[in-house]
C-alpha positions as CSV (number, residue, x, y, z in Angstrom):
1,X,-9.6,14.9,3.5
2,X,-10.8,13.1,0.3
3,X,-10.0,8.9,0.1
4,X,-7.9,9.9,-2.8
5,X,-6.0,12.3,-0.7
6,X,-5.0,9.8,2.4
7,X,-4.6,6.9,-0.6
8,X,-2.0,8.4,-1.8
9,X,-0.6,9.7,1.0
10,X,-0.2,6.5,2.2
11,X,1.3,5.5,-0.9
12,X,3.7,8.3,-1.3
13,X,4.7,7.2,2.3
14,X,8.6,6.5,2.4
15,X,8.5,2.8,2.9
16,X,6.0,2.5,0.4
17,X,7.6,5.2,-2.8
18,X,11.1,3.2,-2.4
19,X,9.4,-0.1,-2.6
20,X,7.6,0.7,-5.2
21,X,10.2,2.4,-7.1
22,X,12.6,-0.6,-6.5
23,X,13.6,-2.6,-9.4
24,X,14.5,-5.8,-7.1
25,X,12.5,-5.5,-4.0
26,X,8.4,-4.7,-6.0
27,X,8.9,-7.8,-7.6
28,X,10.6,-10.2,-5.1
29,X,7.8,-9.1,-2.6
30,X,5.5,-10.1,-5.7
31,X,6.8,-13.4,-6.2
32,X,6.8,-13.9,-2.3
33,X,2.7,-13.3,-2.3
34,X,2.2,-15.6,-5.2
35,X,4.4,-18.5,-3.9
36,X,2.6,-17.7,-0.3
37,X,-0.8,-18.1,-1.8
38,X,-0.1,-21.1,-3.3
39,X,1.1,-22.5,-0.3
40,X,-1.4,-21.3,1.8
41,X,-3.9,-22.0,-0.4
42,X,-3.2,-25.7,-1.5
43,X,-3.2,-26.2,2.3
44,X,-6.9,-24.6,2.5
45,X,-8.2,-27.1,-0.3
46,X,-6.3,-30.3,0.9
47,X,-8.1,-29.5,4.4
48,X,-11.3,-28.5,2.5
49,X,-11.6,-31.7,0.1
50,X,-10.9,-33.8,3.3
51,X,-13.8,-32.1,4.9
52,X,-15.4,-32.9,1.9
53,X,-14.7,-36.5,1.6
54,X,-13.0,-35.6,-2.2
55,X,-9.0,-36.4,-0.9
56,X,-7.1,-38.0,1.8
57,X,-9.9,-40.1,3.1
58,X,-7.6,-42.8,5.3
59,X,-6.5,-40.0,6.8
60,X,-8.4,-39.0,9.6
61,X,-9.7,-35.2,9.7
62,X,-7.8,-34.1,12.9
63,X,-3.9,-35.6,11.0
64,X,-4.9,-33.4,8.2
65,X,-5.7,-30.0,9.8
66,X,-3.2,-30.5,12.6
67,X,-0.6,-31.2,10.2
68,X,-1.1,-28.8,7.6
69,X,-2.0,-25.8,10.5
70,X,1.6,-24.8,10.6
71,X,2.4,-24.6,7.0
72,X,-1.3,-22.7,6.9
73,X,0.0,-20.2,9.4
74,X,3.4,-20.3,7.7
75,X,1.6,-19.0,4.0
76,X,-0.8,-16.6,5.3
77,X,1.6,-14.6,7.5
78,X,4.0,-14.2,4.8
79,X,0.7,-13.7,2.2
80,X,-0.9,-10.9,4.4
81,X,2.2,-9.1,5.0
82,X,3.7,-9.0,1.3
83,X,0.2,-8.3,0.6
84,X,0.2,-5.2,2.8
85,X,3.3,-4.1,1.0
86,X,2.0,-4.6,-2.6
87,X,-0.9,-2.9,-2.0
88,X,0.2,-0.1,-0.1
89,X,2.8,0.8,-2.3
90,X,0.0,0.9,-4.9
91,X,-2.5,2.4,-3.0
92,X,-3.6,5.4,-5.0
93,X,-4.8,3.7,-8.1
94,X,-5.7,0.4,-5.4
95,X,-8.4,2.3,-3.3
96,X,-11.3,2.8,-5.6
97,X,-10.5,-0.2,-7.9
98,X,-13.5,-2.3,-7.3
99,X,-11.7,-5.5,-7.5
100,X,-9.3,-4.4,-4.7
101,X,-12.3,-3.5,-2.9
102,X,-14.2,-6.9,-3.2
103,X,-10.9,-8.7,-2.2
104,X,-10.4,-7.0,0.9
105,X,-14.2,-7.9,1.5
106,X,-13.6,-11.2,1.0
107,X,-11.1,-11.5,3.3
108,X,-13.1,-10.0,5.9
109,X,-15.7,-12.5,5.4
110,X,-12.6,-15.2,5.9
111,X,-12.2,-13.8,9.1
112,X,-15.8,-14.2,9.8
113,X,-15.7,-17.8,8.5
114,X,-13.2,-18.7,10.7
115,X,-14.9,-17.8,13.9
116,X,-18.4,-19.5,12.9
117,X,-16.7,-22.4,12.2
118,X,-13.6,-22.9,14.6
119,X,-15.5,-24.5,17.7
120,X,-17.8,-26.7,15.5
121,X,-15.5,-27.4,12.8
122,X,-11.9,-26.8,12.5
123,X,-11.7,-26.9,17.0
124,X,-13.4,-30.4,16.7
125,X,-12.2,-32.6,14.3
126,X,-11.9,-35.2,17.1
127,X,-15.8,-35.6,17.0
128,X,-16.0,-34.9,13.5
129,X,-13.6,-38.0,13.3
130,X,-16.2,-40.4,15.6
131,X,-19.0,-39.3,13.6
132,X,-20.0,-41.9,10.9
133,X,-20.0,-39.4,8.5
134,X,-18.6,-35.9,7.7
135,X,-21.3,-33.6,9.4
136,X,-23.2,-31.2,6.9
137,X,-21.7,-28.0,9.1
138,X,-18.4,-29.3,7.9
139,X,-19.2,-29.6,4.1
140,X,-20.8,-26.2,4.5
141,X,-17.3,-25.2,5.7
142,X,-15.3,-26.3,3.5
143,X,-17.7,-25.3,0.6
144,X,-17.6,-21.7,1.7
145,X,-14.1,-21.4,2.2
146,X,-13.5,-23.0,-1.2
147,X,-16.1,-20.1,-2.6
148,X,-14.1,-17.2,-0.1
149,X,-10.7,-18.1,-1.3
150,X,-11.1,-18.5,-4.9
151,X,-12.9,-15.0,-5.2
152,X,-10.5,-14.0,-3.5
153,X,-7.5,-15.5,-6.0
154,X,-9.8,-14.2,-8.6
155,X,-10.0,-10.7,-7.6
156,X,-6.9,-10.2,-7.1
157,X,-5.9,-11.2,-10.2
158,X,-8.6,-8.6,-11.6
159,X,-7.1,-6.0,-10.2
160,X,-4.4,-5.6,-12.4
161,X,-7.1,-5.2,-15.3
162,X,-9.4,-2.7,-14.3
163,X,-9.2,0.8,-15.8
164,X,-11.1,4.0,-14.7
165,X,-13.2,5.3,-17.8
166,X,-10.9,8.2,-17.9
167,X,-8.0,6.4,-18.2
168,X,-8.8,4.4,-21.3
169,X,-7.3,4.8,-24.6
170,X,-9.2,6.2,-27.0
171,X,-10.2,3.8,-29.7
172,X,-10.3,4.3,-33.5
173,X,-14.2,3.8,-33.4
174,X,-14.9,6.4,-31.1
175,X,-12.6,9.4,-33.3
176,X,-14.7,11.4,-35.4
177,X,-13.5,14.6,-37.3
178,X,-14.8,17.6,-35.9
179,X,-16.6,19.2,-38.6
180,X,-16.2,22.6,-37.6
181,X,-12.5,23.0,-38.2
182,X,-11.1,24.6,-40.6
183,X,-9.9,22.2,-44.0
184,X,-6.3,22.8,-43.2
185,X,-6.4,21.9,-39.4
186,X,-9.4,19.1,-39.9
187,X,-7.0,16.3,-40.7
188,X,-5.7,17.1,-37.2
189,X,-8.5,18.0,-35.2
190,X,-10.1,14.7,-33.6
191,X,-13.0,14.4,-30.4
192,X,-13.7,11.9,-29.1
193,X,-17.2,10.2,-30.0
194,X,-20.3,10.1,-28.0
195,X,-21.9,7.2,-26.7
């Protein structure tokens, strides 16, 4: 079986064809992501410009990731899963789109952020808090997530935009009249142009 094939067979799935045929549901699962990634992610750069020393700075860095861990877990559950939905339901024209495909990298590479830096960062913000200064481990933290999570934004914003060669239009510029027609059918004769 091809990756086309099992995309859209996942996509032509039940759950996925009535979703994405659904004039209420596609686009209140939509809205859910976007408000869920704006949740999540103003919670990822308050707790990454604290690390930095750029916000919050009376506040101490354990208040700040303990408080904002729940509204964190909050956003990313409902993020992941409407996610899930969105691109599923889309998955045919999702799989090869290179955008999609350096999103879900991304997000891999979150996951592999998050276990360097639990027990030396975000698991010990109590010494980070008795050090005289933010250590350079954090910084680096909170410098990669920023970096992770805003290609990640970006990407899937680009997603939307990408088109496979063959499915462009064909522009004005690249119509030429075939030559070898005959006059009466030349006016409607058109190639397109090589490059």
């Amino acid at each position: 079986m091809s990756a086309a094939s099992i995309a859209n067979a996942i996509q032509n799935t039940d759950f996925f064809t009535a979703m994405r045929e659904s004039e209420l549901v596609y686009p209140i699962v939509l809205s859910l992501h976007l408000t869920s990634i704006a949740v999540f992610g103003g919670m990822i750069l308050m707790t990454d410009l604290r690390l930095l020393g750029l916000a919050m700075q009376k506040r101490t860095v354990t208040d700040v990731v303990t408080q904002l861990r729940v509204w964190k877990y909050v956003g990313f559950v409902i993020m992941i899963s409407c996610g899930i939905m969105l691109g599923g339901a889309k998955f045919g024209t999702y799989y090869d789109n290179p955008y999609f495909q350096m999103k879900m990298s991304l997000l891999f590479l979150v996951g592999v952020h998050a276990m360097v830096f639990r027990r030396s960062v975000y698991g010990n913000t109590a010494n980070i808090d008795r050090a005289p200064e933010v250590p350079r481990v954090a910084k680096v933290a909170a410098c990669l997530s920023l970096a992770l999570w805003l290609g990640i934004m970006s990407c899937g914003r680009w997603i939307a935009y990408f088109e496979r060669p063959e499915d462009r239009p064909v522009r004005k510029a690249e119509l030429i009249i075939d030559r070898t027609a005959t006059p009466d059918l030349q006016s409607q004769h058109y190639t397109r142009g090589q490059s």
